[in-house]
C-alpha positions in Angstrom: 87.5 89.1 87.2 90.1 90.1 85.3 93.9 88.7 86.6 95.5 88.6 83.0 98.3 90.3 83.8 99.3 88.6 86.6 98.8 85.3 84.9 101.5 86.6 81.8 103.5 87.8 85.3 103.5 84.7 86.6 103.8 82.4 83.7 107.0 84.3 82.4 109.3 81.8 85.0 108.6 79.4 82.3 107.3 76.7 83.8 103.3 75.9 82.9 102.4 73.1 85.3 99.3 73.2 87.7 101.6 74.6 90.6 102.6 77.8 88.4 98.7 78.0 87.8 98.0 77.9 91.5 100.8 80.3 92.3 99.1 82.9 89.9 95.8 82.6 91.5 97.0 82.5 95.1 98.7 86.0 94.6 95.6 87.4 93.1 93.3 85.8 96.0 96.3 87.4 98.7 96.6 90.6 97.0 92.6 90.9 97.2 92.3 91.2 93.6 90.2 87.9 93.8 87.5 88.5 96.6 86.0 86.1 99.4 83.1 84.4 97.7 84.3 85.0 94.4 83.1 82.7 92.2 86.5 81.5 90.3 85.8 80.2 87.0 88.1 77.5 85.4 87.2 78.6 81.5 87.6 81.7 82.0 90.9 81.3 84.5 92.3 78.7 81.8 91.8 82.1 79.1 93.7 84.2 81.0 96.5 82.1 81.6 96.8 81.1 78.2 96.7 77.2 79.4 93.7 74.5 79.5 91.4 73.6 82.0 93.7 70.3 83.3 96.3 72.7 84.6 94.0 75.4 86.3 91.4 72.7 87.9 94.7 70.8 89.4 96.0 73.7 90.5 92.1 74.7 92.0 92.5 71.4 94.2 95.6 72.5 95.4 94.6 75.6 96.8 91.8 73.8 98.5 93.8 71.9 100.6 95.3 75.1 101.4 91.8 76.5 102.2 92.4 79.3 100.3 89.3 78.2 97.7 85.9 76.1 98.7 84.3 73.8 95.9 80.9 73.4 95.9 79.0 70.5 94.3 76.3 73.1 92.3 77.9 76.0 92.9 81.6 75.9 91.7 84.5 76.8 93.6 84.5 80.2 95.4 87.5 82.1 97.2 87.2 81.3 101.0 86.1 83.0 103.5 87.1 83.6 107.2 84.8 84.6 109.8 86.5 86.4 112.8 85.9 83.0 115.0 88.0 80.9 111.8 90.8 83.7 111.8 91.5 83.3 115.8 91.6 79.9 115.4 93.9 80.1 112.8 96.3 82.3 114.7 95.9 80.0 117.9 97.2 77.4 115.7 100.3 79.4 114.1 101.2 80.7 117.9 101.6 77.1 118.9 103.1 75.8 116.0 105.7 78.9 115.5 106.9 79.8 118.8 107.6 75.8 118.9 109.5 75.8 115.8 111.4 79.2 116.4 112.7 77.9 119.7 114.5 75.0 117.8 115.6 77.7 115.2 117.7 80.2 117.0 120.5 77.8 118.3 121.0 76.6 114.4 120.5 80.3 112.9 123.8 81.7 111.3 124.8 85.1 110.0 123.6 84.2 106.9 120.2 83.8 108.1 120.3 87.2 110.3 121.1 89.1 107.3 118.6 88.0 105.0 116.0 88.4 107.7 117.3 92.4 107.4 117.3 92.9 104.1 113.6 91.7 103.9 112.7 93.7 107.5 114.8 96.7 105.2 112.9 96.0 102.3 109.6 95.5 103.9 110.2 98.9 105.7 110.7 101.3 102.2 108.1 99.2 100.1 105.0 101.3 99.8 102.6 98.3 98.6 100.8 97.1 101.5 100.4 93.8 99.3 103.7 93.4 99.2 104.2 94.1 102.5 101.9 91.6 103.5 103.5 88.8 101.0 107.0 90.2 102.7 105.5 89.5 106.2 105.6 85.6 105.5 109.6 85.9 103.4 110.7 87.2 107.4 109.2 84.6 109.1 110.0 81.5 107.3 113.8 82.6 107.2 113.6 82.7 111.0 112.2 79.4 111.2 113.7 77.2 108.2 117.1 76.5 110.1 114.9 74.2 112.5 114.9 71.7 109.8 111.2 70.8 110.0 109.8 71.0 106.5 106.4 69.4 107.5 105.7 71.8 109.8 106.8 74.9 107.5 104.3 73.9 105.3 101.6 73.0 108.1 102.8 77.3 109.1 102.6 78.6 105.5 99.4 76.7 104.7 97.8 78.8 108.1 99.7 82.0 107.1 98.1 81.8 103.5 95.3 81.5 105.1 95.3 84.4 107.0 97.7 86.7 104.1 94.7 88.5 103.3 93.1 89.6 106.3 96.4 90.3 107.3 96.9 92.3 104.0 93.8 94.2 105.6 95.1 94.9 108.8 98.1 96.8 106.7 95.6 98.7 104.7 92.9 99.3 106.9 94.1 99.0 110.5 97.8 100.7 109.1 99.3 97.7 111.5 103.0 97.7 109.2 104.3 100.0 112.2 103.6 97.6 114.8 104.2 94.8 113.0 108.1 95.9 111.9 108.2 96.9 115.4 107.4 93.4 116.5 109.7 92.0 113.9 112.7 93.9 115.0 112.3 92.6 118.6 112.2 89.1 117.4 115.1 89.5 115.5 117.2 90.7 117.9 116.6 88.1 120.3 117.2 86.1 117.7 120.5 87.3 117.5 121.3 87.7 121.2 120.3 83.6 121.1 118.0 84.3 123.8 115.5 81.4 122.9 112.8 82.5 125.6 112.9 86.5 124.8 112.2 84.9 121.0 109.4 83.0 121.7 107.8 85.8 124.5 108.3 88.6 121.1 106.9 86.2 118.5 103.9 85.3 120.9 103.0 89.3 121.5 103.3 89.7 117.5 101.0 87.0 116.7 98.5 87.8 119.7 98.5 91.8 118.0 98.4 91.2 114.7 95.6 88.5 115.0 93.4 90.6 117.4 93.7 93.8 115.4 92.6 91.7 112.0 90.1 90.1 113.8 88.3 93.3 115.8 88.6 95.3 112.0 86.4 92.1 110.4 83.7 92.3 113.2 83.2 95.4 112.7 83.2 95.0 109.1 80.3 92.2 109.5 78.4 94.6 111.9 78.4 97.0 109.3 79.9 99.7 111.2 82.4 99.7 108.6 82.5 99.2 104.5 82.9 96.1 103.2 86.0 94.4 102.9 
């Protein structure tokens, strides 16, 4: 395990707390340079960021309520995994939760909003890195849905979607779903911006219903063994 440069990356906004340590880690665990049953180390975490333990096992419990890490009594803590029945479940959740929280969105949008929700759809479309891609997938979404003024809820959606980031960082490398998933994007935008609350909600519910059955038929197959690991 070696994530020392994204530890200096990280730790170059000048700010060493347990929540900088968490945000180091979480990248690495979304970007897949930390792997699902990993065993993540807190010496050897607290090295590479330079810090003690305090800030890196705080920031460890953090990212278990998130369910992005598992600690086990002899074991240590581990980077979670999701089995294809956990990852449907998940995007059950974020269907209901997000489609509910859109439809109070678009009446309180404003050009403002529209045009940042371009420039990431733009910047999402010309970025080659499927991790960033994937990171850029959530940026969209939560500008679509922070002018409903729920914050609890946000976080209840970004907890699921960082849940989910890296299988759906798989389904932009190995199912090569960025085209559909712009495509969806674009339609959700636009209705969106027509203020057409149902066609929002209809576009959103197809995109989530794609994107999680693609992810999730690519991981059976992976646990069959018809494919390589992930």
């Amino acid at each position: 395990m070696d994530i020392s440069k994204l530890a200096t990356s990280v730790l170059q906004k000048q700010r060493s707390t347990p929540g900088l340590v968490a945000d180091g880690i979480r990248l690495a665990i979304l970007r897949g340079e930390l792997a699902p049953g990993q065993v993540l180390r807190q010496e050897e975490l607290a090295k590479q960021f330079g810090l003690s333990r305090v800030p890196v096992r705080e920031a460890l419990r953090e990212l278990e309520t998130q369910g992005l890490v598992i600690s086990y009594p002899n074991r240590g803590t581990v980077v979670a995994e999701l089995s294809s029945a956990d990852i449907e479940e998940v995007y059950l959740i974020r269907t209901t939760l997000e489609t509910t929280v859109l439809r109070l969105s678009v009446p309180k949008m404003t050009d403002l909003d529209f045009r940042k929700a371009e420039a990431v759809y733009d910047q999402t479309d010309h970025d080659p890195n499927p991790a960033h891609s994937a990171e850029l997938n959530w940026a969209f979404h939560e500008i679509l849905y922070a002018p409903a003024g729920l914050p609890r809820m946000l976080n209840m959606i970004r907890t699921l979607h960082c849940q989910a980031l890296r299988y759906h960082l798989v389904g932009f490398v190995a199912v090569d779903f960025k085209r559909e998933s712009q495509s969806g994007h674009r339609q959700i935008l636009e209705a969106c911006r027509q203020r057409d609350e149902d066609a929002a909600v209809a576009a959103l519910t197809q995109h989530l219903s794609e994107s999680g059955k693609s992810i999730v038929a690519y991981v059976r197959q992976v646990r069959s063994g018809t494919l390589g690991a992930l």
